[in-house]
KOLKOLTI-310450 format. One line per field, with one value per residue (C-alpha): x, y, z. Coordinates in steps of 0.05 Angstrom, whole numbers, plus 5000, padded with zeros to 4 digits. Layout:
N
c1 <- (X,...) .
c2 <- (Y,...) .
c3 <- (Z,...) .
//
This chain:
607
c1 <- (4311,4335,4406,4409,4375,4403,4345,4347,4262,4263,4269,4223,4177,4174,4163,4100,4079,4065,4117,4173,4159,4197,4244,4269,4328,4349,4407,4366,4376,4454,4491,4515,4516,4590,4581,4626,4562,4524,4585,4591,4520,4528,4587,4548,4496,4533,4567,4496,4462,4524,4524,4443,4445,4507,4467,4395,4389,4369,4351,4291,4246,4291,4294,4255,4207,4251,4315,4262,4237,4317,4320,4262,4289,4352,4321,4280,4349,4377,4310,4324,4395,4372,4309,4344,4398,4347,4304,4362,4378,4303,4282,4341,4327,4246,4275,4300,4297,4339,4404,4437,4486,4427,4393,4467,4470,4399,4410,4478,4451,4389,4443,4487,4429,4407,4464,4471,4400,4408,4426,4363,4311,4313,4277,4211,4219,4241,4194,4135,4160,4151,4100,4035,4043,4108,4096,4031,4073,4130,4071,4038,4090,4101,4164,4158,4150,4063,4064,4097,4045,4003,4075,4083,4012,4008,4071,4050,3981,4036,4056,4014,4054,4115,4168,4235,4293,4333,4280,4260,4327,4343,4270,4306,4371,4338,4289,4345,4338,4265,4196,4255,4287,4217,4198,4259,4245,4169,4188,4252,4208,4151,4195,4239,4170,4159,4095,4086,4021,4012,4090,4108,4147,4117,4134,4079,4054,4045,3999,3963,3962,3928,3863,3841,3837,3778,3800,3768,3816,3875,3846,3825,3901,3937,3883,3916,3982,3980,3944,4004,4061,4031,4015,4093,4113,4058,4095,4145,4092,4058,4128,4131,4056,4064,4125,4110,4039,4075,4126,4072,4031,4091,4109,4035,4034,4088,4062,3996,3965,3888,3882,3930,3891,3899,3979,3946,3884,3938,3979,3932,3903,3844,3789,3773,3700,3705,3738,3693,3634,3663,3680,3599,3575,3614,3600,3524,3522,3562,3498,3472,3536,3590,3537,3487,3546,3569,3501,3498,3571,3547,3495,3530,3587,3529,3547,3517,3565,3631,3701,3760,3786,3722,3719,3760,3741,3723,3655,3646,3619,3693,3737,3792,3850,3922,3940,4000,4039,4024,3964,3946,3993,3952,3881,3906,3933,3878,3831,3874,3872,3801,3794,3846,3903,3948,3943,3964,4028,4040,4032,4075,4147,4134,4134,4190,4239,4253,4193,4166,4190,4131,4149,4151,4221,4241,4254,4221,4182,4102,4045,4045,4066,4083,4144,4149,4226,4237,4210,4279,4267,4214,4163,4177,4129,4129,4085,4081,4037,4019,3967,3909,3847,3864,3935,3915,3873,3931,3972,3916,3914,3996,4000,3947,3988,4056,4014,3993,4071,4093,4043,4050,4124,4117,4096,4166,4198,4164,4095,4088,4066,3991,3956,3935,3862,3880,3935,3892,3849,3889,3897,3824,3796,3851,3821,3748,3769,3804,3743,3693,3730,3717,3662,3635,3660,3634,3569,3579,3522,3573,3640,3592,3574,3642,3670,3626,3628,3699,3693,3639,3698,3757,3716,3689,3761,3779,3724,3688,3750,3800,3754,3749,3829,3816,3777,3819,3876,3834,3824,3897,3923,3866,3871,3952,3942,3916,3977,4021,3974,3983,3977,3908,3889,3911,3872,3813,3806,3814,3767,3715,3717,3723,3653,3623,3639,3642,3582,3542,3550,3627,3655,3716,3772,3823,3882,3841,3850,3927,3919,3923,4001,4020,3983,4048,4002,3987,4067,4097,4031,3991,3914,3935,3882,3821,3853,3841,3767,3766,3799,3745,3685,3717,3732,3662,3632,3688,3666,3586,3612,3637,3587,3541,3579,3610,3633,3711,3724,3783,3812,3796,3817,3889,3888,3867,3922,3973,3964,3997,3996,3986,3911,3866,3817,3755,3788,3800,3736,3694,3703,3669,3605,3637,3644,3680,3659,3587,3554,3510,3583,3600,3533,3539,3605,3580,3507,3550,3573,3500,3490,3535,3500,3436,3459,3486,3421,3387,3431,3413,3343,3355,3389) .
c2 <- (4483,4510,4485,4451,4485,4483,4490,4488,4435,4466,4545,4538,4493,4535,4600,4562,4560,4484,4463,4420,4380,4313,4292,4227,4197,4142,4124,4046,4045,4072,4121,4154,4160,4138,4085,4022,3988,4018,3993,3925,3907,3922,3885,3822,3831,3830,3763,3730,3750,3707,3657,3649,3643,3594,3551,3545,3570,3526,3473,3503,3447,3390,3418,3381,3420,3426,3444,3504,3536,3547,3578,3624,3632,3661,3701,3739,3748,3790,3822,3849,3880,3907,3943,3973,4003,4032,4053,4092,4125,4139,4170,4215,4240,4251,4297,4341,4330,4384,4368,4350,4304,4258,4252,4232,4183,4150,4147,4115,4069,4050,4039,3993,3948,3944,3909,3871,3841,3826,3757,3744,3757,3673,3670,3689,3657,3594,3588,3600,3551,3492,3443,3451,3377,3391,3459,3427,3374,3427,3473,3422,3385,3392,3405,3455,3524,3528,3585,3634,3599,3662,3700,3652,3638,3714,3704,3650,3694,3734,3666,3686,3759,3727,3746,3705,3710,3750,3806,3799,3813,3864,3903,3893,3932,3980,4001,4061,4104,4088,4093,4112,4163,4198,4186,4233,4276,4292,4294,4344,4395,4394,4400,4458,4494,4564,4605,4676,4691,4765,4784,4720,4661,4590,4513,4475,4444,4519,4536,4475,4491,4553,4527,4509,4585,4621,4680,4670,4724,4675,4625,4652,4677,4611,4574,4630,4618,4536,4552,4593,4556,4488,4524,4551,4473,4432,4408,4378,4347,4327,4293,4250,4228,4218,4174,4135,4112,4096,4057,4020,4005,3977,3932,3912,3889,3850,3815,3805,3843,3853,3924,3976,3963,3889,3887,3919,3883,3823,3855,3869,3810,3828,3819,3868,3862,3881,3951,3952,3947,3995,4051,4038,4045,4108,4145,4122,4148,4220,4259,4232,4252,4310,4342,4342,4354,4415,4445,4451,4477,4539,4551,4555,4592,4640,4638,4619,4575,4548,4553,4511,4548,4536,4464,4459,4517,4515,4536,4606,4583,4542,4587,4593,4548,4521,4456,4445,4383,4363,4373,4330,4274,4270,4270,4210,4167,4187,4154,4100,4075,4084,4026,3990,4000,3964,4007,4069,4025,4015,4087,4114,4096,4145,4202,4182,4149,4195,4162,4221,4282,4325,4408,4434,4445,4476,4416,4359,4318,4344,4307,4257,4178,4120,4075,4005,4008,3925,3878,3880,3962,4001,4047,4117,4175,4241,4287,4366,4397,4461,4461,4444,4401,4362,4352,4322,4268,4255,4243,4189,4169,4158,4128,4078,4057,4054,4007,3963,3959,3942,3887,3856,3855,3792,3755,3768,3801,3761,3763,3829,3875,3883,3882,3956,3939,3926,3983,4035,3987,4019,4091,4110,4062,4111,4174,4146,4139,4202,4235,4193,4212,4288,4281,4251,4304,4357,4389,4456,4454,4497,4458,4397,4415,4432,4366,4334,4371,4365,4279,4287,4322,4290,4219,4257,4262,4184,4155,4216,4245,4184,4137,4206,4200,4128,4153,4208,4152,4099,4153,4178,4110,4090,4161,4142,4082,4126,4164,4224,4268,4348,4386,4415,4335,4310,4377,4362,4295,4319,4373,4309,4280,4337,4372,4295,4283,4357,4371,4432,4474,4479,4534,4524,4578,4590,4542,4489,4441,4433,4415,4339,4349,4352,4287,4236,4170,4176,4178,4131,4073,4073,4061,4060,4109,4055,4043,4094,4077,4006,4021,4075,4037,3975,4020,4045,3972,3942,4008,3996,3923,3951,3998,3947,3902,3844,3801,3805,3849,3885,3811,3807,3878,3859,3788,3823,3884,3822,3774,3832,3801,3733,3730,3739,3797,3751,3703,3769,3801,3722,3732,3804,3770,3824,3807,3858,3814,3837,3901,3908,3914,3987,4013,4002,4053,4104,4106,4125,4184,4197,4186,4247,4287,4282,4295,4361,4377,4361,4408,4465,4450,4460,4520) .
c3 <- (2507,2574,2600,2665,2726,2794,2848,2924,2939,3005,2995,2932,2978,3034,2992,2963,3035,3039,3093,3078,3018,3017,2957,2942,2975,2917,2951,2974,2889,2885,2935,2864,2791,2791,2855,2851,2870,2800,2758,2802,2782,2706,2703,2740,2696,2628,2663,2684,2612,2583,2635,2628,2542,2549,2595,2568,2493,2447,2505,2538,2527,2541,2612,2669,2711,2772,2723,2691,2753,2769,2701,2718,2781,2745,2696,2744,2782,2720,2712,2786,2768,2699,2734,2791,2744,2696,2751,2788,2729,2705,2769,2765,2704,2720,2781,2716,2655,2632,2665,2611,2653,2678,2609,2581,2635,2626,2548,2561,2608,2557,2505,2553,2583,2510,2491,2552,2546,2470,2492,2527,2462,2462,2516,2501,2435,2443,2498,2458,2417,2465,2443,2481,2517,2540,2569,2601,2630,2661,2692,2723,2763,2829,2827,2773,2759,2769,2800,2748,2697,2689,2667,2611,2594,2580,2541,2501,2482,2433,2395,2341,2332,2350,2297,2272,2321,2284,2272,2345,2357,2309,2349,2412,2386,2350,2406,2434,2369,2359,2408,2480,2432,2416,2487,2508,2463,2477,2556,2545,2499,2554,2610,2577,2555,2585,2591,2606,2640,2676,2664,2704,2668,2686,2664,2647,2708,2747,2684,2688,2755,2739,2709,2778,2800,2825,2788,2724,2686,2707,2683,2621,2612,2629,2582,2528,2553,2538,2471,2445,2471,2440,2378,2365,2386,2345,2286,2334,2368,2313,2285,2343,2338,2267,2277,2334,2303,2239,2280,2315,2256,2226,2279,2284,2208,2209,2277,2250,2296,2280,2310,2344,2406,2404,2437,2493,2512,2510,2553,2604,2598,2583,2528,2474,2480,2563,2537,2495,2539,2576,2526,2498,2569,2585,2514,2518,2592,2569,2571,2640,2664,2638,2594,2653,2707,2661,2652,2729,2734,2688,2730,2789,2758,2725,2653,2585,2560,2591,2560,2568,2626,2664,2665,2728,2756,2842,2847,2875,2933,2958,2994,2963,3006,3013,3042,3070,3067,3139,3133,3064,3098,3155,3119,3067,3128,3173,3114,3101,3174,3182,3124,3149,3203,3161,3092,3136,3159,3093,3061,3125,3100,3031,3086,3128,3086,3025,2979,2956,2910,2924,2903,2841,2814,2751,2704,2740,2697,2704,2729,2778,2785,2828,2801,2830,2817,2832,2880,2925,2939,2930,2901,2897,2887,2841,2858,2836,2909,2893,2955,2917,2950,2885,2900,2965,2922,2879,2936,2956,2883,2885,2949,2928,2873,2920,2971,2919,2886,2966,2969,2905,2912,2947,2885,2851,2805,2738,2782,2822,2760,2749,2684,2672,2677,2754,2761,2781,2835,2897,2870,2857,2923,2956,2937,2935,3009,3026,2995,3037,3095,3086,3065,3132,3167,3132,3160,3129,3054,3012,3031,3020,2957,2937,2956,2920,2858,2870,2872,2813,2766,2784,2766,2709,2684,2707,2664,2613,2596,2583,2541,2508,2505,2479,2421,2402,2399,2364,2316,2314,2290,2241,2207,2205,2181,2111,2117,2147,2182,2188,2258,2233,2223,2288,2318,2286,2312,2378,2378,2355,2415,2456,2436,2445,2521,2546,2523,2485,2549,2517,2481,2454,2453,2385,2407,2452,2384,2406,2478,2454,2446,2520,2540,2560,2553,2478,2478,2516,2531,2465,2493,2568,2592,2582,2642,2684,2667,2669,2752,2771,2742,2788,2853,2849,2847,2902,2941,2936,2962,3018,3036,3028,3086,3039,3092,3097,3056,3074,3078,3012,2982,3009,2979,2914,2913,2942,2880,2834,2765,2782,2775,2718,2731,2725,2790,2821,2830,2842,2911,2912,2875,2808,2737,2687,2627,2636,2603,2666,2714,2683,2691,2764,2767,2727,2768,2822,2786,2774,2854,2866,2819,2846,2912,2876,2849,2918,2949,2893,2911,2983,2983) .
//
């Protein structure tokens, strides 16, 4: 693995010719890794966690309902400290991850805040253990803690898995050297990777990056590129699979858990017969959609069959093009405010204040994310622009996800976070309205058409190709279950799902079977990317809401993104006439998806 890397954003951002690419400013977190304010707040922490067992364990439901809404109150006040201290350090580390001084200081930190919060594993506990009258009674006064009941109602749907004390505890401890350690591991080895593609050396996000190019050789040599590079690292990779499902599948036997999905739908709140509705309604609807989407892309692109390195291809029609930062912040605001005046105000600070790491710097952490930090800051947002008309949606897609984090901050600390199944509300209505946006202004048949197909593949890969993700996982963990499985096991499943949902328009290329290893969500959220999904099946029936003229409705889009986790999904959507829990509500999303593609085929005809 490469040493640390020093790196000047701006030269390597200019050179890239995008303008001057923001990076963070984390100093509204700490001025420094060794400020007196960092070490102030871990030594008030270690003195609250005492302070906070001392006072209430063992007597949680002796307490009246005014005496446990201070205790709350408390709790969330040490959830604030620990957050901004891990978040600090976290972000630092994301900005490279192979400076060997910032991963020392995160793991340190993990370790310390670990041992901190050991004290606070009662909590949860001994609150589950309150007898239903009494816990009634306390959430129901008026002078009690109602409005954090959908925190511990959530909590209380793990009393069945709950464990003893002392092997909660002894989880809590243990959780440095187990699932965080792997974590660190899998994120070093990807961000140290190297791949050589035409003489040049590249990290992993430029090669990604690649697959995007009109030059089909490129393509077809970064596609190589990936293949060989995974296939020298995949009995690492499959190590850390192997062990982390085993760890799970542990932990899920001895909390009675009925199915490796099952911790969570509970944590998202949400039921396991909505997901799957969902993942039947997208893998019924796969021909209808990628295999009939991919059938026209081969067309278009003139060949036979498709590989791997053609699936994101631009069609030969789009003009090749580079987008410069200015110009990708102004489209994104420009559609923000033309929803609403207010979601532009909100998106504006990421720009201005040191929000955003946006270039592409050797060690940064790949992909793309929005971290809510805690409800006393804010978000920030990691980005990797390369230029792309794609990076400009995940810059809507990011920013989506920051607004949402601002406006749910003022629900609290124990309140603000949204069940997954909700998480991705704000990022795909962003892009669904960036890409409206163009597309209204577009009068020009091939730009039109590339947009589109553009819109058509990127949702493609939000719904087709994660509840693909989610079947290559169920699999995964069932197939563990039987025990230890071999890279040429773990490929296979892969390559299962991957000939289902692309299609028989696929090819697939001598090393595609490994391209499961560089996927972060199977790593560090088990079953997460239902998600992704679950949001762009919702966005697409919120948008037809709009479009339609649902009275209010920005009023009520801001109420929704505002109530962060303190609303189940089903009181969420009432007021937009929607219902997740019905088989009919997904096939609404995905005929929009089909909408787009017979506009596509109209536009074939007219040409």
């Amino acid at each position: 693995m490469a040493g640390p890397i020093t790196f000047d954003a701006g030269d390597q951002a200019k050179a890239g010719g995008f303008g001057d690419l923001p990076e963070w400013d984390l100093d509204d977190l700490y001025p420094a890794p060794d400020s007196p304010e960092l070490k102030s707040d871990l030594k008030a922490l270690a003195a609250q966690v005492s302070q906070f067992a001392e006072r209430y364990q063992g007597k949680l439901a002796q307490l009246s309902p005014s005496d446990m809404l201070a205790c709350i109150t408390e709790y969330e006040q040490i959830d604030i400290i620990a957050g901004r201290v891990m978040s600090y350090a976290g972000l630092r580390y994301y900005q490279n991850t192979t400076d060997a001084d910032r991963a020392k200081m995160l793991g340190d930190l993990q370790a310390q805040i670990t041992d901190i919060t050991t004290a606070l594993v009662f909590f949860s506990l001994e609150f589950n253990r309150i007898p239903d009258d009494v816990y009634e009674a306390m959430f129901t006064a008026d002078d009690g803690p109602a409005r954090y009941r959908p925190v511990f109602d959530r909590m209380r749907a793990m009393r069945p898995h709950q464990l003893s004390d002392e092997l909660e505890q002894f989880l809590h401890d243990n959780s440095v050297v187990g699932a965080a350690a792997w974590n660190r591991l899998f994120d070093e080895t990807t961000a140290g990777l190297e791949f050589t593609v035409d003489g040049e050396t590249l990290g992993l996000e430029a090669t990604l990056n690649l697959l995007t190019e009109h030059d089909r050789a490129q393509r077809q040599a970064a596609a190589e590129a990936l293949a060989k590079v995974f296939g020298q690292n995949i009995k690492l990779f499959a190590r850390i699979h192997n062990t982390l499902a085993k760890e799970k599948a542990i932990e899920d036997k001895w909390r009675k858990m009925p199915s490796p999905q099952h911790g969570r739908h509970l944590s998202n709140h949400v039921e396991p017969e909505v997901v799957e509705a969902l993942r039947n309604a997208v893998t019924k609807a796969y021909p209808r959609l990628s295999h009939r989407y991919y059938a026209l892309k081969a067309k278009w692109l003139g060949l036979d069959k498709l590989q791997v390195w053609d699936r994101n291809a631009p069609l030969p029609t789009d003009a090749p093009r580079t987008i410069d930062w200015s110009e990708a912040r102004s489209t994104v605001l420009d559609a923000y405010a033309g929803f609403a005046p207010e979601l532009a105000e909100l998106a504006e600070p990421f720009f201005d204040k040191g929000w955003i790491d946006a270039a592409v710097k050797p060690g940064k952490a790949p992909g793309a994310f929005a971290h809510p930090t805690v409800t006393t800051v804010h978000p920030y947002v990691l980005l990797n622009y390369l230029g792309k008309p794609r990076d400009v949606m995940t810059l809507a897609h990011e920013l989506g996800h920051g607004v949402h984090q601002r406006l749910a901050a003022k629900q609290g600390e124990m309140l603000a976070s949204t069940p997954l199944t909700l998480a991705e509300t704000a990022s795909v209505f962003g892009e669904m309205l960036t890409f409206r946006a163009l597309l209204a202004k577009t009068t020009d048949p091939a730009q039109k058409k590339a947009l589109l197909a553009g819109k058509v593949e990127d949702m493609i890969n939000t719904v087709v190709r994660q509840i693909a993700f989610y079947d290559f996982e169920c699999k995964l963990h069932a197939a563990r279950a039987e025990g230890e499985l071999t890279p040429d096991d773990i490929n296979a499943l892969w390559m299962s799902v991957q000939a289902e949902s692309l299609g028989p328009i696929f090819e697939f290329m001598p090393g595609y079977e490994t391209f499961w290893s560089y996927v972060p969500h199977f790593v560090h959220s088990p079953f997460y990317v239902y998600a992704y999904a679950f949001g762009d099946g919702l966005v697409n029936a919120l948008y037809a809401a709009y479009e339609e003229g649902l009275p209010d409705f920005q009023s009520k889009y801001f109420d929704l993104l505002s109530a962060g986790g303190s609303k189940h999904h089903s009181e969420l959507l009432a007021p937009f006439g929607l219902d997740a829990s019905d088989p009919a509500f997904w096939d609404k999303g995905l005929s929009m998806i089909e909408g787009f593609i017979d506009e596509l085929e109209a536009l074939e005809k007219d040409a």
